[in-house]
C-alpha positions in Angstrom: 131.7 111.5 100.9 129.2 113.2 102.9 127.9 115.4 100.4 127.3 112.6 98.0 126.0 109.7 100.3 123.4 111.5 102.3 121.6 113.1 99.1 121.7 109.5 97.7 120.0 107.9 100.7 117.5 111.0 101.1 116.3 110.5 97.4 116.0 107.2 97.5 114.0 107.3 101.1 111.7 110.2 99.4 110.6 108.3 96.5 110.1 104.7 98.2 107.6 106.9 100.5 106.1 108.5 97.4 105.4 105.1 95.4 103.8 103.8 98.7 101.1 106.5 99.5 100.6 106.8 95.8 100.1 102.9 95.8 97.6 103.2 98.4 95.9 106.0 97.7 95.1 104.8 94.2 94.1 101.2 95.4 92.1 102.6 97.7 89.9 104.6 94.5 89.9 101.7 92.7 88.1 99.5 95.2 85.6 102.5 96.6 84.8 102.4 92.7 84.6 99.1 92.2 82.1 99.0 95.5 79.8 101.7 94.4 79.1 100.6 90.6 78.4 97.3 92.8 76.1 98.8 95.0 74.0 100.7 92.6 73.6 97.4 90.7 72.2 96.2 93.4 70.2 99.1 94.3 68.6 99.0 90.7 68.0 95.0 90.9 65.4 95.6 93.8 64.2 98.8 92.4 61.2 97.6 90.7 60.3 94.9 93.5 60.6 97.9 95.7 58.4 100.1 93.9 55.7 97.8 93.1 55.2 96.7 97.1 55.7 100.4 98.0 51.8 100.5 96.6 50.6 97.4 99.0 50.3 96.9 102.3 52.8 97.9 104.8 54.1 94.8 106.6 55.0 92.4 103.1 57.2 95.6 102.3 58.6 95.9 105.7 59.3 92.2 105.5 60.9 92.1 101.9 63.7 95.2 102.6 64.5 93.5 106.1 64.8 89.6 104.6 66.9 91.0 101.8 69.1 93.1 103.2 70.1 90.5 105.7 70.8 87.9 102.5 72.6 90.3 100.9 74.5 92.0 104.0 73.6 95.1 102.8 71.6 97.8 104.7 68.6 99.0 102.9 66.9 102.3 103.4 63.6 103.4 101.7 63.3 107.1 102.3 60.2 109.3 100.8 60.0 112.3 98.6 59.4 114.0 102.4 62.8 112.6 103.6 60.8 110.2 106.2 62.0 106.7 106.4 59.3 104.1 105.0 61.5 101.4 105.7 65.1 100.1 106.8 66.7 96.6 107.3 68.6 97.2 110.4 66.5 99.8 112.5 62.9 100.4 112.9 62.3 102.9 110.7 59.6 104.7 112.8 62.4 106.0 114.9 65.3 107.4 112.3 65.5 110.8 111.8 64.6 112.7 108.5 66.8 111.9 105.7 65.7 114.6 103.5 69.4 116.0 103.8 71.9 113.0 103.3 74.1 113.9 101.0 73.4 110.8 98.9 69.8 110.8 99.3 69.7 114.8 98.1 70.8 113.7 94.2 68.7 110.1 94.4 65.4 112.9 95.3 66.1 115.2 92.8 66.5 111.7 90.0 70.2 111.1 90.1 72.3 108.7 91.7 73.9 109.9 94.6 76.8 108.3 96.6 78.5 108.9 100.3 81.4 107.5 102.2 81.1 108.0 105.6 81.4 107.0 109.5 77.7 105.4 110.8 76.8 106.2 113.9 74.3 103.6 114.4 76.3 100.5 112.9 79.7 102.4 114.3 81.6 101.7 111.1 82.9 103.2 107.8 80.1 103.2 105.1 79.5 103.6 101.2 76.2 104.8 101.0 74.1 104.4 97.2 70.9 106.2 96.8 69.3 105.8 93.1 65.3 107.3 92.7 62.7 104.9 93.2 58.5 105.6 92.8 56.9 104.9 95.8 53.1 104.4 96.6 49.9 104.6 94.7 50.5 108.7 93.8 54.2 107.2 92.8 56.1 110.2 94.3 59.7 110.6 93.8 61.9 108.5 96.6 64.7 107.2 97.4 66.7 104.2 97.7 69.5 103.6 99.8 71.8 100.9 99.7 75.1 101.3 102.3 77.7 98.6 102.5 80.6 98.4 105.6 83.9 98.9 103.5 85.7 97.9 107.0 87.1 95.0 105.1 88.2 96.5 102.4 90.2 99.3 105.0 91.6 96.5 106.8 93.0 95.3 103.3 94.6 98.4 102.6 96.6 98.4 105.7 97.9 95.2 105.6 99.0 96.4 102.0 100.4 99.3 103.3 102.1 97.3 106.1 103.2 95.5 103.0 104.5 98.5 100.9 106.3 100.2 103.7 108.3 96.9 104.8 109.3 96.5 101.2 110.1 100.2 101.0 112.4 99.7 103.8 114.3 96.6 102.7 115.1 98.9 99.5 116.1 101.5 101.0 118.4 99.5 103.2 119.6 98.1 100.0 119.9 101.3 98.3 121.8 103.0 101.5 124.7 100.0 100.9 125.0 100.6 97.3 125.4 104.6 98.0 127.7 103.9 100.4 129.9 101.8 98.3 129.7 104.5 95.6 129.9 107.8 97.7 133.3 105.7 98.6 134.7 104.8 95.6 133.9 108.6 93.9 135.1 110.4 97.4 138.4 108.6 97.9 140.2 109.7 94.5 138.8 113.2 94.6 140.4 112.9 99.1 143.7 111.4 97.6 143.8 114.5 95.5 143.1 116.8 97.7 145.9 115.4 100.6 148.5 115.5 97.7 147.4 119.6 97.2 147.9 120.5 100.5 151.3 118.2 100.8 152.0 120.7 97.8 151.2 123.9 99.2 153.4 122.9 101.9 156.5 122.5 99.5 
């Protein structure tokens, strides 16, 4: 009995914890892709109002990445070829550092599309960040925007769905453990009736 019913239980405990982090982990690629094709759509449906204010005076473009990032509840960054800031919807961009090294604003300077998922230190919470090339000003240099949306929802959904995953995992198992139990019994008891009726025989 115990060398059937405890191998049962432990395979059955192994792969209910193997379909939940696999469950997880893949719902959790599907909706950070699912965010960053949205992103650089939207990235690339301001890119041409974006480049075409970048050549005007300062304060309408100031005022048209602020107004829309707020409608959109998506932070905006505008960086240039230099890595300075031109403009940003949440902070004033005359006192952010040089962006010239962001790992998703390295690819959008060099004419890619450039992506990063990480911790903000200014808005203290999990970001996607979307960089695409955009010309800016009169010489139209090669720069950069940023799009970065919170995905703090979407981790918040993920837990609750591992919450979820795990409770059902555990309700299987339980129901799994029964089932072994009842079969680790009915296999062991013949094979113990056997072996009582060898020793009752060695003993004459």
């Amino acid at each position: 009995f115990w060398q059937i019913f405890p191998v049962c239980v432990g395979i059955t405990i192994v792969s209910m914890l193997l379909v939940v982090w696999l469950a997880t982990t893949t719902g959790r690629d599907f909706y950070i892709e699912h965010l960053k094709e949205e992103i650089r759509e939207r990235a690339l449906l301001i890119e041409p109002t974006i480049a075409t204010l970048s050549r005007g005076e300062d304060r309408p473009f100031q005022d048209f990445v602020r107004q829309t990032g707020r409608r959109a509840a998506t932070r905006i960054t505008v960086i240039a070829n230099n890595g300075l800031v031109r403009a940003d919807s949440n902070e004033d961009h005359n006192l952010m550092d040089n962006h010239a090294t962001r790992p998703e604003v390295v690819p959008a300077l060099a004419g890619e599309t450039g992506y990063s998922l990480r911790h903000s230190r200014t808005l203290g919470e999990s970001m996607l960040y979307a960089a695409i090339p955009v010309r800016l000003g009169e010489e139209e240099l090669r720069g950069a925007l940023r799009l970065a949306i919170a995905i703090t929802p979407v981790e918040i959904m993920l837990a609750t769905l591992h919450k979820k995953l795990l409770a059902i995992g555990l309700a299987v198992a339980v129901l799994a453990a029964l089932l072994s139990l009842y079969s680790a019994r009915r296999i062991s008891r013949p094979l113990e009736e056997i072996k009582r009726g060898a020793e009752q025989l060695t003993k004459g």
